[in-house]
C-alpha positions as CSV (number, residue, x, y, z in Angstrom):
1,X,0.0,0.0,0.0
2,X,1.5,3.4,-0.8
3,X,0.3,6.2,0.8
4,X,2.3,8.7,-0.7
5,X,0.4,11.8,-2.7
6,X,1.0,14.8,-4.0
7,X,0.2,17.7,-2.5
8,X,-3.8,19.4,-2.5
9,X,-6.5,20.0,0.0
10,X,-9.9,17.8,0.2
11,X,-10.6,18.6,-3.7
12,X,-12.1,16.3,-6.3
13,X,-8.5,16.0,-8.1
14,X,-7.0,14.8,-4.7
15,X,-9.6,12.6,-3.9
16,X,-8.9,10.5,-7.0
17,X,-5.1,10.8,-6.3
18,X,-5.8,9.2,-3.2
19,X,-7.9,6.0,-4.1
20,X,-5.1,6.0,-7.1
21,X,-2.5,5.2,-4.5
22,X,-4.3,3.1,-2.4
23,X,-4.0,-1.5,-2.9
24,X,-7.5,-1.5,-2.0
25,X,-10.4,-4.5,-2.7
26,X,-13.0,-2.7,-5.5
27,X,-15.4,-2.5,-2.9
28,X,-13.3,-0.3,-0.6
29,X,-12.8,2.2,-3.5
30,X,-16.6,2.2,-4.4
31,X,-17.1,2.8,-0.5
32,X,-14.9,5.7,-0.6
33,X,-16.0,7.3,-4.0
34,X,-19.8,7.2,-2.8
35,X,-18.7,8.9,0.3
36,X,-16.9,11.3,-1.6
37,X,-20.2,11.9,-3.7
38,X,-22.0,12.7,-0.1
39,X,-19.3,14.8,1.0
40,X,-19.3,16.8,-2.3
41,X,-23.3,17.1,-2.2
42,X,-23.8,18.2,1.7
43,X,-23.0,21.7,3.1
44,X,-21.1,23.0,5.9
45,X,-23.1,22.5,9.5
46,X,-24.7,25.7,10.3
47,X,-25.6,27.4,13.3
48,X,-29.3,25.9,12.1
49,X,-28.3,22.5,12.7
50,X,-29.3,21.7,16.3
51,X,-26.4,19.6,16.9
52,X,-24.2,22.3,15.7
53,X,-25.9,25.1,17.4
54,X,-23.7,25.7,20.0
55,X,-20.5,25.1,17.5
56,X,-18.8,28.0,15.6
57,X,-17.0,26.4,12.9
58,X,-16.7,29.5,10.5
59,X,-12.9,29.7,11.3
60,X,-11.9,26.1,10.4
61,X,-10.5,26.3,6.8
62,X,-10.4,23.1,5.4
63,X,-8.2,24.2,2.5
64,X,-5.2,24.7,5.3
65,X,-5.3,20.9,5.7
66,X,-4.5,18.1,2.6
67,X,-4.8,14.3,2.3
68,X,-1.7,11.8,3.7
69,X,1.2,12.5,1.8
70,X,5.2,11.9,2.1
71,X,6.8,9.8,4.6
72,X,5.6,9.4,8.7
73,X,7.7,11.8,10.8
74,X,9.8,10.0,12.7
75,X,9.4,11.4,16.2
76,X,6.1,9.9,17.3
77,X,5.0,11.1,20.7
78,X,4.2,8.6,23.2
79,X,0.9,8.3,24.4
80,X,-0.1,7.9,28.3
81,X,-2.2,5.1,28.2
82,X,0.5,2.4,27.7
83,X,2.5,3.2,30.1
84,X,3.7,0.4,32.6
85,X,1.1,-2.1,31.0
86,X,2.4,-5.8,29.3
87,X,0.0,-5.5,26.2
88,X,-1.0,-8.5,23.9
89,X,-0.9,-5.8,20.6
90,X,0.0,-2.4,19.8
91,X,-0.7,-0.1,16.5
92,X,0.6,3.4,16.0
93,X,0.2,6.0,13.2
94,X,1.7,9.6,12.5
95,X,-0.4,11.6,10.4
96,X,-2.5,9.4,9.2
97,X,0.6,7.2,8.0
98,X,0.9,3.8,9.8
99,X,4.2,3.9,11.8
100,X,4.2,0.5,13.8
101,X,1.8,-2.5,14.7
102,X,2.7,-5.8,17.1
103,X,0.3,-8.6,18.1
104,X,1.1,-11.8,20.3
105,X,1.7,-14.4,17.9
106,X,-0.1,-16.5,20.2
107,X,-3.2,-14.8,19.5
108,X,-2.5,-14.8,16.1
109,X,-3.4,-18.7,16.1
110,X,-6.6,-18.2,17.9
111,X,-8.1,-16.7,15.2
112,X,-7.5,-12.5,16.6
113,X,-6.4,-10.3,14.0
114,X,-5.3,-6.8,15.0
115,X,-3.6,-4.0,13.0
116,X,-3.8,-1.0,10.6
117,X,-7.0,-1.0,8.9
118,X,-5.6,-1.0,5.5
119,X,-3.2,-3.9,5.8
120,X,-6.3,-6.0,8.0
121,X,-8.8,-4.9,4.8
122,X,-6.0,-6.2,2.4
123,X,-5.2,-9.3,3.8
124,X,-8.6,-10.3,5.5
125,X,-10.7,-8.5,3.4
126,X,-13.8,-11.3,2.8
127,X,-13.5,-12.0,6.6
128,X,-13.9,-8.1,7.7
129,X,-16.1,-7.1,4.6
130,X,-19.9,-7.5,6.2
131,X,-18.7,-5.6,9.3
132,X,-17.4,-2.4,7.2
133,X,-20.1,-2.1,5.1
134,X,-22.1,-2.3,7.8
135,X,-21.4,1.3,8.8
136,X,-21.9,1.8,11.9
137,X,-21.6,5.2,11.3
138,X,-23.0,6.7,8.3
139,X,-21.4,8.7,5.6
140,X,-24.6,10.7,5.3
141,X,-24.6,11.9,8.9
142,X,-22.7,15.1,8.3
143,X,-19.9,16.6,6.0
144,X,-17.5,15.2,8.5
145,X,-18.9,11.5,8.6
146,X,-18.6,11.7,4.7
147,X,-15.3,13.1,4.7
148,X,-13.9,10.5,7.4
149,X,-15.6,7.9,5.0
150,X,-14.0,8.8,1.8
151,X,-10.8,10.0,3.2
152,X,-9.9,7.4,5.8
153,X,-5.9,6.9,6.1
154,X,-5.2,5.3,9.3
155,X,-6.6,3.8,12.4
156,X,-6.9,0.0,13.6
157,X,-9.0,-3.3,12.9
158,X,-9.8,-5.6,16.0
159,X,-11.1,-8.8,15.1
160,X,-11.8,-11.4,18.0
161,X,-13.1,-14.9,17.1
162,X,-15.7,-16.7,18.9
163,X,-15.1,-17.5,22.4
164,X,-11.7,-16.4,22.3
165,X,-10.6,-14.0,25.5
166,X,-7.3,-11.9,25.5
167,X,-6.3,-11.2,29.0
168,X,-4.2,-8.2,28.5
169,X,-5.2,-5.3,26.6
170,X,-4.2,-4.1,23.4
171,X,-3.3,-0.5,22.3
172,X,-4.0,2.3,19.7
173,X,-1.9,5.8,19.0
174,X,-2.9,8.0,16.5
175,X,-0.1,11.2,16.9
176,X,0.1,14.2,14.4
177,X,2.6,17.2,14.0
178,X,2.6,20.8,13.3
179,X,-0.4,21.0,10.3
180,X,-0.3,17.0,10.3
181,X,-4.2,15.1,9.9
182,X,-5.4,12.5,11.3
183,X,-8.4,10.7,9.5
184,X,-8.4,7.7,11.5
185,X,-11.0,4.8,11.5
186,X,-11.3,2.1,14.1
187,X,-13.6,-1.2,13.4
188,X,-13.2,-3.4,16.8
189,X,-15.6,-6.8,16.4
190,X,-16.1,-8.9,18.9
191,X,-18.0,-12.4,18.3
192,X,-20.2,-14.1,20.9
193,X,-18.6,-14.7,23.9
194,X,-15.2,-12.8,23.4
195,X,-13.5,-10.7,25.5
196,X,-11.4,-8.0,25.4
197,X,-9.8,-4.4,26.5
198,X,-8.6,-1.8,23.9
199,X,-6.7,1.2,24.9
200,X,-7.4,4.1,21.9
201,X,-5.7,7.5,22.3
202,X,-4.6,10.6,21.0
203,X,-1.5,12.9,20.9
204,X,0.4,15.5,19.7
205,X,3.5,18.2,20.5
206,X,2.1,21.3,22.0
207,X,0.4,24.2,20.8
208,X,0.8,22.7,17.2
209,X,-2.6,22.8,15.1
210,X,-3.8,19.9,13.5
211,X,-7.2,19.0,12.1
212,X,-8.6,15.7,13.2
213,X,-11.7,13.9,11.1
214,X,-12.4,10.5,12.4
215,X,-14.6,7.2,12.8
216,X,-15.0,4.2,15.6
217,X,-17.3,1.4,15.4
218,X,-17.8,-1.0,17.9
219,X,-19.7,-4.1,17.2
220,X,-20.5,-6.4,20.8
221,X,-21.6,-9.8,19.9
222,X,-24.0,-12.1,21.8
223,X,-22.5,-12.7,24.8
224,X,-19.5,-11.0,24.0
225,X,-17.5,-8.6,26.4
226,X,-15.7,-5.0,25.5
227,X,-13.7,-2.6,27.5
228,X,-12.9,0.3,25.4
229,X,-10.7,3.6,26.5
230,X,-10.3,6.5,24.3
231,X,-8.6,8.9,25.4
232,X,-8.7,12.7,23.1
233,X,-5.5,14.2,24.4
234,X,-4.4,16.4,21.3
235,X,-2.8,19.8,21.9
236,X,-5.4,23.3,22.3
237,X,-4.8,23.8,18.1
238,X,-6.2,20.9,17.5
239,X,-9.7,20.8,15.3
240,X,-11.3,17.4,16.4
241,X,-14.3,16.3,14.4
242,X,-15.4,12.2,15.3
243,X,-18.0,9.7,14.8
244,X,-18.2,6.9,17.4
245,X,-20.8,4.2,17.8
246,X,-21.5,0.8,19.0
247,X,-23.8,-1.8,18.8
248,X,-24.0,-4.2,21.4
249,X,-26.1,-7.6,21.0
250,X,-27.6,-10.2,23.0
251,X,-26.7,-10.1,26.8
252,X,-23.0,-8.4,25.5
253,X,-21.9,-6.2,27.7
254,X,-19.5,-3.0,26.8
255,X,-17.9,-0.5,29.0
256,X,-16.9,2.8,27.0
257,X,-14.7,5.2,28.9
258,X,-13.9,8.5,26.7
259,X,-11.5,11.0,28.4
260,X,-11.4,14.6,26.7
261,X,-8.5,17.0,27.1
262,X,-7.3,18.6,24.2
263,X,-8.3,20.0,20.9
264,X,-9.4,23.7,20.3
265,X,-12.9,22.6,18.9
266,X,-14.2,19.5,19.4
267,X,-17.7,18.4,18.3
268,X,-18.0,14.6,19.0
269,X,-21.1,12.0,18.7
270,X,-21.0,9.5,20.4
271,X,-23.8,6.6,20.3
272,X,-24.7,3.1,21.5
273,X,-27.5,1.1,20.2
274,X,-28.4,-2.0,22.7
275,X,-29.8,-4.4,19.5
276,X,-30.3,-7.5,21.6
277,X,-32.0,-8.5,24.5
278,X,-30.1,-8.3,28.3
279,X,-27.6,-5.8,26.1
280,X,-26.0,-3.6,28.8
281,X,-23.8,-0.5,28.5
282,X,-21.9,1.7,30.3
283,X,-20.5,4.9,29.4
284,X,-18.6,7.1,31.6
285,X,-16.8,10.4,30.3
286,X,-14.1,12.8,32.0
287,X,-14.0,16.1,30.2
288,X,-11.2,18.7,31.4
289,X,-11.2,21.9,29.4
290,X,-8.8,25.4,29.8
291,X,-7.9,28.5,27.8
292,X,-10.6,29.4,25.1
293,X,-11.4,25.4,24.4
294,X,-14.4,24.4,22.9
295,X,-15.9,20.4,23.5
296,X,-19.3,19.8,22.2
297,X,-20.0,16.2,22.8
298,X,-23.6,14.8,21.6
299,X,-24.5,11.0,23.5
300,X,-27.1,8.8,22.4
301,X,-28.1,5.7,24.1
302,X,-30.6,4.0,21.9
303,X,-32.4,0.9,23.1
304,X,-33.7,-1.3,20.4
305,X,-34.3,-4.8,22.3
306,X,-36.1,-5.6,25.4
307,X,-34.4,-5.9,29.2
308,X,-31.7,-4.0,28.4
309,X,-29.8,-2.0,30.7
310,X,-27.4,1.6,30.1
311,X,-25.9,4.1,32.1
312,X,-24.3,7.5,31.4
313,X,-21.7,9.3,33.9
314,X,-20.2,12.6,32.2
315,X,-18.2,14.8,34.6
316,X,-16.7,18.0,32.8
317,X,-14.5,20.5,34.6
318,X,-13.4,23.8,33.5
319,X,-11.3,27.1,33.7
320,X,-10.1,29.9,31.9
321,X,-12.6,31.1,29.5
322,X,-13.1,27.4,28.2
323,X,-16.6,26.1,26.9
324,X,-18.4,22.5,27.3
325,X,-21.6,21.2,25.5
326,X,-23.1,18.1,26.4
327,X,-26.3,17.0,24.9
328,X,-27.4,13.6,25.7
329,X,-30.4,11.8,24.5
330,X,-32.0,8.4,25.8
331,X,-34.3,6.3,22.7
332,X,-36.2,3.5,23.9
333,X,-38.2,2.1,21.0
334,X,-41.2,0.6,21.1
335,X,-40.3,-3.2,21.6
336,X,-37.8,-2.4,24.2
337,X,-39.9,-2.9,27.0
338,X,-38.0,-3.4,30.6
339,X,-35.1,-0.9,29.5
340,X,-33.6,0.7,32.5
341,X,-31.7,4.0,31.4
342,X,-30.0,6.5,33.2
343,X,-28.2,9.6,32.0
344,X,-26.1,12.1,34.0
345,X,-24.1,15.4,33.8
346,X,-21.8,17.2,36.5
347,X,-20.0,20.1,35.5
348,X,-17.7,22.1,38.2
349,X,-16.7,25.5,37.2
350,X,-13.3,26.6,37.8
351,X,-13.8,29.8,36.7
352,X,-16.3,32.5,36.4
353,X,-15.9,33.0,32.7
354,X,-16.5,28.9,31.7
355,X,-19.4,28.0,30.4
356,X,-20.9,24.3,30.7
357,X,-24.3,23.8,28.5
358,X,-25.9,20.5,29.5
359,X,-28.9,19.6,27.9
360,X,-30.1,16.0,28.5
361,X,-33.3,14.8,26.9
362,X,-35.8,11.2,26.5
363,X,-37.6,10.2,23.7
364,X,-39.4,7.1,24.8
365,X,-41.9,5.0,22.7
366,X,-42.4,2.0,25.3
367,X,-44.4,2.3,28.3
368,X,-42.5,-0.4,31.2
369,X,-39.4,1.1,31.4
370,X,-37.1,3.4,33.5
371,X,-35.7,5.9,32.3
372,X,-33.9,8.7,34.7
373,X,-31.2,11.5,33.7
374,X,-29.7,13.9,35.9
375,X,-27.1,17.6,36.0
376,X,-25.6,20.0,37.9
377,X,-22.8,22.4,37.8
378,X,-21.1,24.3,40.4
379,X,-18.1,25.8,41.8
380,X,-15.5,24.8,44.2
381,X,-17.1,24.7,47.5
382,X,-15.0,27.3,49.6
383,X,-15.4,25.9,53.0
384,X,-13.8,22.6,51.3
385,X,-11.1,24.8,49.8
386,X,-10.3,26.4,53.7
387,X,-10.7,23.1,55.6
388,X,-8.1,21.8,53.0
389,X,-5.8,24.6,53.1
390,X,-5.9,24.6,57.2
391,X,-4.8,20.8,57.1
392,X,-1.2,22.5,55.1
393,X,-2.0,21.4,52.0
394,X,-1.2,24.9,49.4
395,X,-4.3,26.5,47.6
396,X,-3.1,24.8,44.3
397,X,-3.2,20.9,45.9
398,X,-6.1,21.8,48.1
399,X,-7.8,22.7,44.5
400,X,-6.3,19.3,42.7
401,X,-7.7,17.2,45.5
402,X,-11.4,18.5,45.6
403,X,-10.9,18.4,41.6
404,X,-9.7,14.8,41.9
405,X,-12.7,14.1,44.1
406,X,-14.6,15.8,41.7
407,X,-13.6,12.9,39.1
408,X,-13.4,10.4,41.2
409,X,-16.7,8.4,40.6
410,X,-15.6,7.8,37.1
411,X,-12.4,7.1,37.7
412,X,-13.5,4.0,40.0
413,X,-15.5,2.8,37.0
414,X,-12.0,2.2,35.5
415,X,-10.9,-1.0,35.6
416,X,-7.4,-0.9,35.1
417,X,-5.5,0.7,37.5
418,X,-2.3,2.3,35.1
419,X,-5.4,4.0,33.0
420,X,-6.9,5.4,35.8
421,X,-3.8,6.7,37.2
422,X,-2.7,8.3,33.9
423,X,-6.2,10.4,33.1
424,X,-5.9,11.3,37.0
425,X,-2.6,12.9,36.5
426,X,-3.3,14.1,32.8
427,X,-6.4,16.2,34.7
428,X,-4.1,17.1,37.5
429,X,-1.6,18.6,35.3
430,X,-3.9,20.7,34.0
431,X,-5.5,22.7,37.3
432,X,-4.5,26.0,37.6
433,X,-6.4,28.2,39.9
434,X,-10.0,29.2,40.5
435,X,-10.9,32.5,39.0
């Protein structure tokens, strides 16, 4: 596969270039080009569009950004998930150029395939095809979806055969560099009765802009078991536009934790449909936001099949003049009777001049379920802040613990101890001072 091009913005001419260079199956290229005819026919998000209301996107210029082209740089940065774990697998891209991939041979034989999601679509192609055309998430959503689905570059495949557990987790990187892009895509399928953990994150050198335009689908089979991470940890100049969804069936159960610090816009959806009966989710987000950043983040829980069970923790803390948006919706269909749903929001306000917008909302067509949601947003309790600082602790690590605390309900819905220590002191990093 050669992913070299010459050089051009998101054009028509560049667009060919780019399928041109690709060793793709026909059907990946006829993918891409109807994308590219979705992309081509939509318009810009508007301040109209209710999920971009609270999004300004006028100064993004897409023509400052261009396809994959030349060679990976060769200074990756390291990511923070990784650290200090034994993992079964690894992939890693620069700029939407794959850079490295590893996977226990041992697994290998069971049947697991795991790596860039162009070599795993050349080499298992047949096996993987029914899942990618599935699209999770659809081209027509938005220009971005479309543009993610033509454009794709980089990202990983996870493929784990029936009945077949991997103990230790495996591992995603997707890095950029000064004006680099990142249009990653990440497929992770799980058969009935598998089990596994897959760490996904973000990075890249600071203050250097970058314009991110991505996908993940999750698909949970019957029985099946999934801890995802994903961890958006790209530097303030960032432009961060992603689709994520899963689909979890019959009595599979998925645990989705998404940790949010970086990016100077971000406008993410996020979705989960529970297609099979006794399907359970759980999503739990940790949003930490400075400066003038702007995270929109849209949730869906969408219950399709009886007895099935989600819940939703977002906890979002800000300072400076920063901005979040969360907008989170709970579907129950009409055949989902017995669906227990809960949604829930906490912002706490570092600063007079952030701004948290939650908005959570129900749209329920069955009529035996329960379905609760809950917000609130707040500043730093002062007496908290003096009893604290009376114990000898400085105003700066009384203000990390009671922000540490803050988090700390999500964080013990982390299973694995090195992840939970490494968005704890990614968060701490971060606090400043309340203003």
């Amino acid at each position: 596969m050669t992913d070299t091009l010459t050089a051009g913005s998101f054009t028509a001419e560049s667009f060919r270039d780019f399928v041109d260079s690709r060793n793709e199956p026909g059907w990946v290229a006829d993918a891409r080009r109807e994308a590219w005819r979705t992309y081509s026919a939509l318009g810009w998000p508007s301040r109209n569009d209710e999920q971009w209301m609270r999004t300004d996107v006028r100064l993004f210029k897409i023509d400052r950004f261009a396809p994959p082209m030349g060679d990976a740089p060769s200074d990756t940065p390291p990511g923070l998930l990784s650290q200090g774990l034994q993992l079964a697998g690894s992939v890693a891209s620069h700029n939407s150029h794959s850079v490295s991939s590893t996977l226990d041979p041992g697994l290998y034989e069971k049947g697991v395939r795991f790596g860039p999601i162009g070599e795993m679509l050349a080499q298992h192609g047949d096996l993987l095809r029914p899942y990618f055309e599935r699209q999770l998430v659809e081209p027509t959503t938005d220009k971005f979806s479309a543009l993610s689905s033509a454009f794709w570059a980089s990202g990983a495949v996870l493929f784990v055969p029936k009945g077949v557990c991997i103990d230790q987790p495996l591992h995603v990187l997707s890095a950029i560099s000064a004006g680099g892009v990142d249009l990653s895509r990440t497929l992770v399928i799980l058969e009935a009765g598998a089990d596994a953990t897959l760490l996904t994150e973000t990075a890249s050198g600071d203050d250097l802009p970058g314009f991110h335009c991505g996908a993940i689908e999750l698909i949970v089979g019957r029985g099946a078991r999934l801890r995802f991470v994903n961890l958006q940890n790209w530097s303030q100049k960032v432009w961060h536009f992603a689709h994520q969804k899963a689909a979890v069936g019959r009595e599979g159960r998925l645990q989705w934790t998404l940790g949010a610090l970086g990016a100077r816009v971000a406008q993410v959806n996020q979705s989960v449909s529970l297609v099979g009966q006794d399907a359970e989710a759980q999503v739990n987000g940790a949003m930490f936001t400075q400066a003038s950043q702007h995270l929109c983040y849209n949730t869906h829980q969408h219950h399709e099949a009886p007895y099935c069970r989600s819940d939703l923790l977002y906890k979002n803390a800000l300072q400076d003049r920063s901005r979040t948006v969360w907008r989170g919706m709970i579907k129950v269909d009409k055949p989902a009777q017995r669906t227990d749903a809960y949604q829930r929001n906490d912002n706490l306000m570092l600063s007079a001049d952030a701004r948290a917008d939650s908005i959570p909302g129900l749209e329920i067509e069955a009529d035996d379920v329960r379905c609760t949601h809950g917000s609130t947003s707040g500043r730093v309790d002062e007496q908290q802040l003096f009893y604290a600082m009376s114990r000898g602790f400085t105003r700066k690590e009384a203000i990390r613990m009671i922000v540490a605390g803050f988090f700390q309900q999500v964080f013990d819905r982390i299973t694995i101890e090195s992840v939970r220590d490494a968005l704890a002191e990614a968060i701490s990093q971060r606090v400043q001072d309340i203003s």
